[in-house]
BATOR-793663 format. One record per residue (C-alpha): x, y, z. Coordinates in pm, 1 decimal, decimal comma. Example, Ala and Ser with C-alpha at 12.3 -4.5 7.8 and 13.67 -1.06 7.14 Angstrom:
@east:1230,0 | north:-450,0 | up:780,0 .
@east:1367,0 | north:-106,0 | up:714,0 .
# end
This chain:
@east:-1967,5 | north:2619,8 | up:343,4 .
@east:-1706,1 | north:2707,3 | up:601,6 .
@east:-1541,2 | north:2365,4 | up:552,9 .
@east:-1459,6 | north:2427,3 | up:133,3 .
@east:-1344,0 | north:2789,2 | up:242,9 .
@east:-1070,4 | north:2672,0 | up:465,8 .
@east:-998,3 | north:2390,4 | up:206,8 .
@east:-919,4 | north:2710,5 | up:-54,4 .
@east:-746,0 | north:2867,9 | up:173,8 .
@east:-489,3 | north:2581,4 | up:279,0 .
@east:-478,1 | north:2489,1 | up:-95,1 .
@east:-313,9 | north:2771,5 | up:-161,0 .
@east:-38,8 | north:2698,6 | up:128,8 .
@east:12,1 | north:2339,1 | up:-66,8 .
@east:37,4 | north:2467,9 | up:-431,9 .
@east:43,6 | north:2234,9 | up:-739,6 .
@east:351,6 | north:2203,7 | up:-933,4 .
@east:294,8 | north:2331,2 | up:-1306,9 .
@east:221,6 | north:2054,4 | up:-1522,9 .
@east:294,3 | north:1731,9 | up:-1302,9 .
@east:9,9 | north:1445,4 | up:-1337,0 .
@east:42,0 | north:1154,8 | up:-1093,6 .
@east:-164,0 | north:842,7 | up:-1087,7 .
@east:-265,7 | north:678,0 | up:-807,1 .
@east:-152,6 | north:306,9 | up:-802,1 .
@east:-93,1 | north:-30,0 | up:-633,0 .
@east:163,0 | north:141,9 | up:-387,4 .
@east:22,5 | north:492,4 | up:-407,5 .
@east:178,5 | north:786,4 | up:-474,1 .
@east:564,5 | north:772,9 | up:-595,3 .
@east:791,4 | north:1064,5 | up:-729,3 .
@east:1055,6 | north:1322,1 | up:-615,5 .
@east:939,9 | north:1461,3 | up:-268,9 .
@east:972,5 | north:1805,9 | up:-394,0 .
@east:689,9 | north:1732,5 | up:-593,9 .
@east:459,4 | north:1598,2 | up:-341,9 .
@east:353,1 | north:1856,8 | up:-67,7 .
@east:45,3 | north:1928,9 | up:-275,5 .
@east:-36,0 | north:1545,4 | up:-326,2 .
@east:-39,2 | north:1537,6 | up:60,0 .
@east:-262,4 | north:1813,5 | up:210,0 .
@east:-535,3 | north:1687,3 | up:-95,5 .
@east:-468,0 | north:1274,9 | up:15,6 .
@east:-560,2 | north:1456,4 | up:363,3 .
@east:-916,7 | north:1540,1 | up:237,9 .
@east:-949,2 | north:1261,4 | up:65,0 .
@east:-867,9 | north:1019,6 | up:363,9 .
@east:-1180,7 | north:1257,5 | up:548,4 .
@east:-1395,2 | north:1187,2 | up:271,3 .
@east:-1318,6 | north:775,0 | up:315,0 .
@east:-1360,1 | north:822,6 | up:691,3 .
@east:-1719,1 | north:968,2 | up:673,8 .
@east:-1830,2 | north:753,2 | up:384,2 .
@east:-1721,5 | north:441,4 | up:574,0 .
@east:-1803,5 | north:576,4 | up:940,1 .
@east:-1487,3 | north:468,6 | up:1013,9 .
@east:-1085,6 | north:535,7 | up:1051,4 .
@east:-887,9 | north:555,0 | up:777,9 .
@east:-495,6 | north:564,6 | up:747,5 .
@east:-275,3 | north:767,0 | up:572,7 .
@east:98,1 | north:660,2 | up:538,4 .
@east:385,4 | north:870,7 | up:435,3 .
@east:682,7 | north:658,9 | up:268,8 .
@east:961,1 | north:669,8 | up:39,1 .
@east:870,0 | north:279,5 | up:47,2 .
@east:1130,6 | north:83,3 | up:-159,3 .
@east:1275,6 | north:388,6 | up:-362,7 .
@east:1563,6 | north:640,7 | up:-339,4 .
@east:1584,8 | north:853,0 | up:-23,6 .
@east:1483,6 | north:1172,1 | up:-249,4 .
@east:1138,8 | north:1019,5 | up:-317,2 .
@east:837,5 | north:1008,7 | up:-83,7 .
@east:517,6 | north:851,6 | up:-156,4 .
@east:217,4 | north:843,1 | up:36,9 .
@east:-105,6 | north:558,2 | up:45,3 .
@east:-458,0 | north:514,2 | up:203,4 .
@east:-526,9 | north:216,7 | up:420,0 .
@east:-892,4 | north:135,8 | up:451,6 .
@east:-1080,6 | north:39,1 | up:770,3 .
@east:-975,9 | north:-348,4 | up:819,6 .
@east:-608,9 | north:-218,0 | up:700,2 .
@east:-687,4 | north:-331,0 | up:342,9 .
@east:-583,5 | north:-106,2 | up:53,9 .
@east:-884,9 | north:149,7 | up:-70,9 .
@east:-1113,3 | north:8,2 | up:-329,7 .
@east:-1035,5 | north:104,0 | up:-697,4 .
@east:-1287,0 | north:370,5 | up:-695,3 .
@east:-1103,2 | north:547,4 | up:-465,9 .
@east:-782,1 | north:512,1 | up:-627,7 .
@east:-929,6 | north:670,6 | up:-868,7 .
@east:-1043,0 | north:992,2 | up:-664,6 .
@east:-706,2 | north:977,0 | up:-528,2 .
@east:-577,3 | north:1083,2 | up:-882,0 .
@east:-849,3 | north:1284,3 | up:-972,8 .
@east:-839,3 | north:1534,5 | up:-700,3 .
@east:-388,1 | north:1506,5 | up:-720,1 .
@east:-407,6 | north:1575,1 | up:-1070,4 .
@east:-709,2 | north:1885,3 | up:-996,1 .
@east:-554,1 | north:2215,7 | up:-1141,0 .
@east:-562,8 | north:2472,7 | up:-853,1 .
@east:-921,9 | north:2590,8 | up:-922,5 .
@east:-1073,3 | north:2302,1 | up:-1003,0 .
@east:-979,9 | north:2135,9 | up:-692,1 .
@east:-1315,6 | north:2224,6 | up:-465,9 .
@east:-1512,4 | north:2153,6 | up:-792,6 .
@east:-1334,6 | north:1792,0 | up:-797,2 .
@east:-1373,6 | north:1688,4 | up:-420,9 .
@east:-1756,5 | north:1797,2 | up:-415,9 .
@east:-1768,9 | north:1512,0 | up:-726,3 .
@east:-1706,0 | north:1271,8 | up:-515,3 .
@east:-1871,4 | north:1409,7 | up:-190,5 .
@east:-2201,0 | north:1408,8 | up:-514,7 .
@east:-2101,7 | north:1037,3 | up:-640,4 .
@east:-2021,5 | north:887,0 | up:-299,6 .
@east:-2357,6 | north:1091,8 | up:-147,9 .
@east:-2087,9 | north:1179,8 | up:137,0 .
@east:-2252,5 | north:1355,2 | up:454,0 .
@east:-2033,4 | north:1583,7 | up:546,9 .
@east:-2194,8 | north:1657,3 | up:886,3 .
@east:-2062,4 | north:1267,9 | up:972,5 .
@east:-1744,9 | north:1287,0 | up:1213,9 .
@east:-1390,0 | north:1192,6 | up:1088,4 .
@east:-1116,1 | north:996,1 | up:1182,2 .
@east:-771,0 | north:960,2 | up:1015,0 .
@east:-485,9 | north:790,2 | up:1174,3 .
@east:-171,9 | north:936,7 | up:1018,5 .
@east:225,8 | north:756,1 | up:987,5 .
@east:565,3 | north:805,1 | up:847,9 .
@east:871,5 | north:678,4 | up:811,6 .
@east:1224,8 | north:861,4 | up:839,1 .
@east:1214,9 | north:1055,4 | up:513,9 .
@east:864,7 | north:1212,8 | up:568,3 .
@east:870,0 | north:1488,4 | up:851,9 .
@east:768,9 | north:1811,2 | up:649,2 .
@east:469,4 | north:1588,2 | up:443,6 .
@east:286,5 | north:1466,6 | up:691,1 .
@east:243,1 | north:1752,8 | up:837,5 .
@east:58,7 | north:1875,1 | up:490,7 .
@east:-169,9 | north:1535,8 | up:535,6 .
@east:-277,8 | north:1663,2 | up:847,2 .
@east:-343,6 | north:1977,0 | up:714,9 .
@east:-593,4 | north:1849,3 | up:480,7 .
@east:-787,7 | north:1659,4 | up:738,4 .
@east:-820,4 | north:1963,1 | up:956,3 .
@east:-938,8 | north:2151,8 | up:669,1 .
@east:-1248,7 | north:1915,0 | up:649,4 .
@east:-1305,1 | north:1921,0 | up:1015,2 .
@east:-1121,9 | north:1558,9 | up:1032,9 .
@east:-1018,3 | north:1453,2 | up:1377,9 .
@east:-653,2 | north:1350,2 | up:1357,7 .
@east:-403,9 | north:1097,3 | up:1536,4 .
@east:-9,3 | north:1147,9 | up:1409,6 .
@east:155,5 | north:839,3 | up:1521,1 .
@east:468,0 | north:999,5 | up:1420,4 .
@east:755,3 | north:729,3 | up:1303,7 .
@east:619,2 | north:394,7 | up:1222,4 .
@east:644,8 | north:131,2 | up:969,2 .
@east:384,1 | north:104,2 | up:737,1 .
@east:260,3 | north:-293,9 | up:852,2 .
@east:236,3 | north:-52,9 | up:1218,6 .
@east:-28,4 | north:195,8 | up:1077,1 .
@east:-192,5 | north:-61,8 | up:862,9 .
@east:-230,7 | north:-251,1 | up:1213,7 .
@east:-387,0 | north:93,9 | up:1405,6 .
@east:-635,6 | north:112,1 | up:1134,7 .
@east:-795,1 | north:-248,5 | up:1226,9 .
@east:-756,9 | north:-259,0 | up:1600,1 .
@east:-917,3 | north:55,8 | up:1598,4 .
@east:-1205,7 | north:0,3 | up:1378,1 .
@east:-1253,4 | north:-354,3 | up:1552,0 .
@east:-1310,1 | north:-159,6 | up:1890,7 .
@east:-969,3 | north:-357,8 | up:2024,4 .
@east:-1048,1 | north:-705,8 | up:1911,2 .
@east:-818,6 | north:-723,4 | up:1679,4 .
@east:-557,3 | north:-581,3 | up:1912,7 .
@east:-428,2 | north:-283,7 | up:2107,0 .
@east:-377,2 | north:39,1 | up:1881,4 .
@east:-73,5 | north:129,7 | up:2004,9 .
@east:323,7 | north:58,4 | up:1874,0 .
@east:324,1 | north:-172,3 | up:2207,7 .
@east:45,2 | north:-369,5 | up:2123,4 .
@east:147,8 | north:-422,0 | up:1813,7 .
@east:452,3 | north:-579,9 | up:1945,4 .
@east:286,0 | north:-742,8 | up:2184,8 .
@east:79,8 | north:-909,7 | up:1960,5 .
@east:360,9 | north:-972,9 | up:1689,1 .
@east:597,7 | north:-1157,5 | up:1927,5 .
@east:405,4 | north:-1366,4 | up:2164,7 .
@east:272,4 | north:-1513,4 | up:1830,9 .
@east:639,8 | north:-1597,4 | up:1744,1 .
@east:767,2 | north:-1735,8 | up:2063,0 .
@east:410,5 | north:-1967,2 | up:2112,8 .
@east:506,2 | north:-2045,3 | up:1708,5 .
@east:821,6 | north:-2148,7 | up:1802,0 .
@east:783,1 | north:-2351,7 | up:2111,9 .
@east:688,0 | north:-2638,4 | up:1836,3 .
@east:1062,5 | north:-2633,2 | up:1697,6 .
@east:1245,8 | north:-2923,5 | up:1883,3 .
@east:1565,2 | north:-2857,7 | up:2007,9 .
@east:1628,5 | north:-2538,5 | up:1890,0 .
@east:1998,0 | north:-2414,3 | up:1909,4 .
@east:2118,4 | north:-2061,5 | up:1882,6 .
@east:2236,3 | north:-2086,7 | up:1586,5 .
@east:1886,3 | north:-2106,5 | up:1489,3 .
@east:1770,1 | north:-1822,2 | up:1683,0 .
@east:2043,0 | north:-1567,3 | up:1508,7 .
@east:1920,5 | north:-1407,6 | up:1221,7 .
@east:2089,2 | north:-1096,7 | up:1060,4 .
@east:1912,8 | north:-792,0 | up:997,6 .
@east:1939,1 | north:-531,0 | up:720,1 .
@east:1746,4 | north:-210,2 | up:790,8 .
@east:1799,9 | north:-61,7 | up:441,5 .
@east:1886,4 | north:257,9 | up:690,5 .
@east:1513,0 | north:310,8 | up:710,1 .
@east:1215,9 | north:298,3 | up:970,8 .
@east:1247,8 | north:-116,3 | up:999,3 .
@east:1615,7 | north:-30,1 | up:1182,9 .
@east:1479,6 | north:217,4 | up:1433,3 .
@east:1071,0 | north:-29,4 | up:1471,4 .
@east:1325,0 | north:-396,0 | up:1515,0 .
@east:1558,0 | north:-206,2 | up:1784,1 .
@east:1244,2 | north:-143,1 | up:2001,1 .
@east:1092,9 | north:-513,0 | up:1938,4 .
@east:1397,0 | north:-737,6 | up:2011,6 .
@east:1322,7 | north:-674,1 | up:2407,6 .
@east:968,1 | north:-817,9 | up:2341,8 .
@east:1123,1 | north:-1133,9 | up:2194,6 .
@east:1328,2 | north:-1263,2 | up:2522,3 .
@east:1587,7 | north:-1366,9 | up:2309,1 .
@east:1396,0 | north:-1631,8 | up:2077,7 .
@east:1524,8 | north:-1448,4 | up:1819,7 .
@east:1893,7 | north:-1310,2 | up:1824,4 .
@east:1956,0 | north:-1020,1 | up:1603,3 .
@east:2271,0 | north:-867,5 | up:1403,5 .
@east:2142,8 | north:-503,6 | up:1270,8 .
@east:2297,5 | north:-372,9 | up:972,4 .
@east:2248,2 | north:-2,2 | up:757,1 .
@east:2038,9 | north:88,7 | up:1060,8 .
@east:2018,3 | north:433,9 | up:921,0 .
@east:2290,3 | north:549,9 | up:1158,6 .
@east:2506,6 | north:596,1 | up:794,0 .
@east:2444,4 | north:540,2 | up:468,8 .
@east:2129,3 | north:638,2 | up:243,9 .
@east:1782,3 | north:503,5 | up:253,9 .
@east:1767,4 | north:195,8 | up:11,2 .
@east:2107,2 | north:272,8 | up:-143,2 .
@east:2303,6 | north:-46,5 | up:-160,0 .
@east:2047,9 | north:-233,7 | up:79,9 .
@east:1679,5 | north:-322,5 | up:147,1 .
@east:1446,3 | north:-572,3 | up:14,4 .
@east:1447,5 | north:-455,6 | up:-347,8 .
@east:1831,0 | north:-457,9 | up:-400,0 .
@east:1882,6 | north:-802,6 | up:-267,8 .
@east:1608,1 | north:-929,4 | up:-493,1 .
@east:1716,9 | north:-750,0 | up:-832,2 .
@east:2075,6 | north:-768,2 | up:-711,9 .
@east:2077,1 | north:-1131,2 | up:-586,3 .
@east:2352,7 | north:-1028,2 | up:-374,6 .
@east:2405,5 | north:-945,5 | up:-2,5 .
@east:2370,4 | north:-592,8 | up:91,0 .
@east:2621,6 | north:-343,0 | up:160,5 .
@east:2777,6 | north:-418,5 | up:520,1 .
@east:2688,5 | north:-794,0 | up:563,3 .
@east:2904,0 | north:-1023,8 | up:555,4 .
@east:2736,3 | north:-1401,1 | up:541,3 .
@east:2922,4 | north:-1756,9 | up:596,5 .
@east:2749,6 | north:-2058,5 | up:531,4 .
@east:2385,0 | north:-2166,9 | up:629,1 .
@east:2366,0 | north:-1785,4 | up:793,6 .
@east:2032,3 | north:-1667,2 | up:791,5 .
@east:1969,7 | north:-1314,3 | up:676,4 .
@east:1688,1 | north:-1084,0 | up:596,0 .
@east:1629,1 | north:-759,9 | up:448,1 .
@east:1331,4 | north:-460,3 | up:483,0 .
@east:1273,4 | north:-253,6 | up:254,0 .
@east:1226,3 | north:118,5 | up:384,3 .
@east:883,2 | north:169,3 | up:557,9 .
@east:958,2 | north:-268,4 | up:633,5 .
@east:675,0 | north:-388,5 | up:457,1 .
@east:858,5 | north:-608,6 | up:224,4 .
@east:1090,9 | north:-872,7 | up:383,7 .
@east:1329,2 | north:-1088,2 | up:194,1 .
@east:1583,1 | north:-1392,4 | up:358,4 .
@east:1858,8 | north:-1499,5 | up:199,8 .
@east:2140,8 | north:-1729,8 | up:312,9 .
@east:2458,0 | north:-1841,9 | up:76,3 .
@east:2522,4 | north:-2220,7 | up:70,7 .
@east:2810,1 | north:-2391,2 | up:131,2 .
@east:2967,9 | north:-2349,0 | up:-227,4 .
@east:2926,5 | north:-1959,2 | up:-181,1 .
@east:2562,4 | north:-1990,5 | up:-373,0 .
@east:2309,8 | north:-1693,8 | up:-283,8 .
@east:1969,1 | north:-1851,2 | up:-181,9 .
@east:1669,8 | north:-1594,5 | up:-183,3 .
@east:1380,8 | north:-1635,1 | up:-22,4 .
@east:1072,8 | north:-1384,1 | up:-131,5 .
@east:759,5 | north:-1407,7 | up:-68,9 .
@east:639,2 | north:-1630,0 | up:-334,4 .
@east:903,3 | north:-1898,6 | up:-203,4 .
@east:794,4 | north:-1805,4 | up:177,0 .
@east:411,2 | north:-1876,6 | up:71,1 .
@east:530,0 | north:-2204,7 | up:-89,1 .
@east:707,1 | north:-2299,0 | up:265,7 .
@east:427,5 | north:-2229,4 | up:401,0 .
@east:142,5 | north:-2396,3 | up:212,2 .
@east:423,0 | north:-2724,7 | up:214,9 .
@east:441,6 | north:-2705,4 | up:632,2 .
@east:56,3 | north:-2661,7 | up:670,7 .
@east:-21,4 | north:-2964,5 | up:410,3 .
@east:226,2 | north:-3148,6 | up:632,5 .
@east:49,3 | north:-3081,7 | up:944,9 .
@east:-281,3 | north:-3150,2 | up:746,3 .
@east:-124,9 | north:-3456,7 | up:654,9 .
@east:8,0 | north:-3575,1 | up:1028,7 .
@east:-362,9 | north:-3450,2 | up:1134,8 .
@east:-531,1 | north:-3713,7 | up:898,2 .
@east:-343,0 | north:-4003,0 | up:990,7 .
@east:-370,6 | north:-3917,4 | up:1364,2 .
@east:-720,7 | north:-3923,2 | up:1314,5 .
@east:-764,1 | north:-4248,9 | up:1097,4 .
@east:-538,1 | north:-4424,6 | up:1344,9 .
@east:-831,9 | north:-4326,5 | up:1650,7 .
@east:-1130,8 | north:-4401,5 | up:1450,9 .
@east:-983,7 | north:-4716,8 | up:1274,7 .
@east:-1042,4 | north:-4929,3 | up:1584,9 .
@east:-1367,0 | north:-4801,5 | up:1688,8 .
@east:-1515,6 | north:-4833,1 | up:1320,1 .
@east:-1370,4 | north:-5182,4 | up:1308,1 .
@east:-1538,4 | north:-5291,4 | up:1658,2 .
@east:-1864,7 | north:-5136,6 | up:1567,2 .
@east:-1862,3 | north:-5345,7 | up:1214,9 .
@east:-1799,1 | north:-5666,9 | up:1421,5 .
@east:-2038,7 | north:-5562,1 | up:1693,6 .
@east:-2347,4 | north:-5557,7 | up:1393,2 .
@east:-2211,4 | north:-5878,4 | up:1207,2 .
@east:-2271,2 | north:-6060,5 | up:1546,5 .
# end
């Protein structure tokens, strides 16, 4: 077939580093992003292969994620922006792991195991963040080879592509499929959230914002208009200086339990930190004895759960306090 021709001959553009084995996990793809070009044109045909097994789009994000800027990364996002089933995690490693000429012999296993029809059309929505301009390039390259239609969103945060994905493959019902929509959509849920918040002061609205000098700097720069000042933000490491994830993000504050480099917090100051392709948010504030105070996202779920079995709560009694009356008066109505 034409298709696996042009797949041999791009392959050969994309070469495999000599002896390097990868495996495909919870957060993809991880290592040095010298070593990844090759990972990236295959991840390409792999994301075709989802998109006409599914009849739908996939995603393909390119991200250094959490690690040191001289990483990259890349993962799959499935059609309702879910990760890709285990299965396909493991075709993932199988075809990154494929020695050069084995590589058409391992994507026509799964085209055989997934009974793939490879006249279906493709669709692959491709992202990355600030450390992943010559890579995705090599993702797109792999779609192409396998006749994949392509969007490049260019520079977004991962939560953004994951976001595409659904709106897309929900015809628009979940949303608009565009970096506007997605604020949109994002912020008017926050300001209608917190209309409920009595009396709220300024000092409530201000929040302090560490980038980790990554793709969250540049995304919360272009949102803060869309807020209308409900929310008040300080930006720090926004990638203007400084290294992606050295000193900063989500993961240093967490293993550190310490502030990041550049901010400076007084007491009761709320603070929060991204990680580099801002899918991971901690807050953190110190007390007034100097204490740090994390917040992650098992403590955020807690808050959570507590505030909705308070409104539960609040819900009940409303309720028992309207029906009381009319229970009692029917009671006395069939004893007379």
């Amino acid at each position: 077939m034409a298709q696996f021709e042009e797949v041999s001959q791009k392959s050969a553009v994309h070469p495999m580093p000599v002896g390097l084995v990868l495996q495909y996990g919870t957060a993809g793809f991880r290592t040095n992003a010298k070593q990844l070009d090759h990972v990236m044109f295959r991840m390409g045909l792999l994301a075709t292969l989802r998109s006409k097994k599914t009849k739908a789009t996939i995603g393909v994000m390119v991200t250094a994620s959490h690690n040191p800027e001289e990483d990259n990364g890349v993962k799959l996002v499935d059609p309702m922006g879910e990760m890709v089933t285990p299965a396909w995690e493991g075709y993932a490693t199988q075809l990154a792991n494929a020695e050069q000429e084995g590589l058409l012999t391992a994507l026509k296993d799964v085209i055989e195991r997934e009974a793939i029809s490879m006249a279906q059309e493709a669709s692959v929505f491709v992202g990355k963040d600030t450390s992943s301009e010559s890579l995705s390039q090599a993702v797109l390259d792999g779609v192409h080879a396998l006749g994949g239609h392509s969007k490049d969103y260019g520079l977004v945060t991962t939560p953004q592509l994951h976001y595409m994905v659904c709106c897309q493959n929900t015809q628009g019902r979940y949303g608009e499929a565009t970096v506007k929509g997605y604020y949109r959509k994002l912020s008017q849920a926050f300001i209608q959230l917190t209309k409920n918040v009595p009396n709220r002061t300024d000092d409530q609205k201000a929040l302090l914002v560490d980038g980790a000098n990554g793709i969250g700097a540049l995304k919360v720069c272009e949102m803060e208009t869309y807020l209308k000042n409900e929310l008040q933000l300080s930006l720090f490491n926004d990638g203007s200086s400084g290294k992606l994830n050295h000193l900063c993000g989500a993961d240093y504050v967490k293993v550190q339990q310490r502030a990041p480099k550049g901010v400076e917090m007084t007491a009761g100051e709320r603070c929060c930190s991204y990680d580099g392709d801002a899918d991971r948010i901690v807050y953190y504030y110190s007390g007034s004895a100097g204490r740090f105070h994390l917040l992650d996202g098992d403590k955020i779920a807690t808050l959570i759960s507590t505030y909705l079995k308070e409104l539960l709560t609040q819900v009940y009694a409303h309720t028992q306090s309207l029906y009381l009356p009319m229970m009692l008066s029917s009671l006395v109505g069939k004893l007379q």
